[in-house]
C-alpha positions as CSV (number, residue, x, y, z in Angstrom):
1,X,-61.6,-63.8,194.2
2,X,-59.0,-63.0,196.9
3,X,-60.2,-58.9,197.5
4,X,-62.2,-60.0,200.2
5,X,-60.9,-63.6,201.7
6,X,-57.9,-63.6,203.3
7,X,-54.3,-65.6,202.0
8,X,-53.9,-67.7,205.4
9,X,-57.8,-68.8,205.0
10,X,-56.4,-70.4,201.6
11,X,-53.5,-72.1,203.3
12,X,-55.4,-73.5,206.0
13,X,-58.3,-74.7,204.0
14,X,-55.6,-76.2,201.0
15,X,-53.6,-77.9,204.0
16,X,-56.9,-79.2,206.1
17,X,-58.1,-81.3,202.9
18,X,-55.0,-82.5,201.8
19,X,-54.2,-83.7,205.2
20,X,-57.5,-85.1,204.8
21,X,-57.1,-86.4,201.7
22,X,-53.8,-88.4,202.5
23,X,-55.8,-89.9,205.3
24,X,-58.5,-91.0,203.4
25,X,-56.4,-92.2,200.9
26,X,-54.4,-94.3,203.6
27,X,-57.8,-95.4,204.6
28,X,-58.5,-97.1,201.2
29,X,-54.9,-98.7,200.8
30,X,-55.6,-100.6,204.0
31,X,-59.0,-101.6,202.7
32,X,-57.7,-102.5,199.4
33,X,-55.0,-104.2,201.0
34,X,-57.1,-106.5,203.4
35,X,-60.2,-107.0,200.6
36,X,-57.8,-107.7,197.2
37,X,-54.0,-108.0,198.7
38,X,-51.4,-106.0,197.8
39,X,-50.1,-104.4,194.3
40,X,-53.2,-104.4,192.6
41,X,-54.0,-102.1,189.9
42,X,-56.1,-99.6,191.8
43,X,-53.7,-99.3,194.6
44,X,-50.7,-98.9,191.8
45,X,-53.2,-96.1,189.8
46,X,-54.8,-94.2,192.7
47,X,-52.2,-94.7,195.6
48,X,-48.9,-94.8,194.5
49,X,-47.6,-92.2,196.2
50,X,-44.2,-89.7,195.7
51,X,-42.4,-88.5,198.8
52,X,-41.0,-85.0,199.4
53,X,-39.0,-85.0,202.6
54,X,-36.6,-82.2,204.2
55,X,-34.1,-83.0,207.0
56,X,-33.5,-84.8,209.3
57,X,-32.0,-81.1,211.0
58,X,-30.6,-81.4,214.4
59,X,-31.4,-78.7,216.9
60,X,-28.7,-79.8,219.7
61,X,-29.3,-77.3,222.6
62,X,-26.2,-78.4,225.5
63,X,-28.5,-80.5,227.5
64,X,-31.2,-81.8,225.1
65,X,-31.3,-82.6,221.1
66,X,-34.4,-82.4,218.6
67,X,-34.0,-84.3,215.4
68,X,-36.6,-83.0,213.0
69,X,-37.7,-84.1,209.8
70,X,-40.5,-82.7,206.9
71,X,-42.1,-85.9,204.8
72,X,-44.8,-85.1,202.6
73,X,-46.3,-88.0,200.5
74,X,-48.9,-86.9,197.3
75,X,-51.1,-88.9,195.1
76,X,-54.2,-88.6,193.0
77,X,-56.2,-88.5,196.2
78,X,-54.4,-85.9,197.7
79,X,-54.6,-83.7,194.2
80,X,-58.3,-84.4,194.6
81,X,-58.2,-83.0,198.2
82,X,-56.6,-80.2,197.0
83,X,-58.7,-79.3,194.3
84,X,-62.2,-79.9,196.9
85,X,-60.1,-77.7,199.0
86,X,-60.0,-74.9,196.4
87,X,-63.4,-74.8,195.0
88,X,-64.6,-74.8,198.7
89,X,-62.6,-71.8,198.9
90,X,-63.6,-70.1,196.2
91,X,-67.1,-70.9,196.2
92,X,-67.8,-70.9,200.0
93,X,-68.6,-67.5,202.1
């Protein structure tokens, strides 16, 4: 599977759908939100998320400061991205 497509193809499709993913799933909380209301059981089922983060790191350089900060936020949508991204990569070109 991987003698002729190259590693950073893989990471770029894997983080393009789950990037995707996460927006699409943001996409239905709002709907689901404005249609049903909050805490209902679809949104607790399919949206609940869990959050990764790493940081906040400071990068002071004398005259300026960059505070930077990695969040990552999965669900079941965001598996399902990743598993459209990986049969797109496997079965594509």
């Amino acid at each position: 599977m991987l003698h002729d497509k190259p590693l950073s193809h893989l990471i770029l499709i894997l983080f393009t759908t789950m990037i995707g993913a996460n927006i699409i799933g943001e996409m239905l909380r709002f709907i689901l939100i404005a249609i049903v209301g909050p805490d209902t059981i679809v949104e607790l089922a399919l949206l609940r998320y869990v959050e990764y983060s790493i940081g906040p790191h400071m990068f002071n350089l004398i005259i300026l400061s960059f505070s930077f900060e990695l969040s990552l936020k999965f669900n079941l949508i965001t598996m399902l991205g990743l598993f459209v991204g990986w049969y797109y990569f496997r079965h594509s070109y």
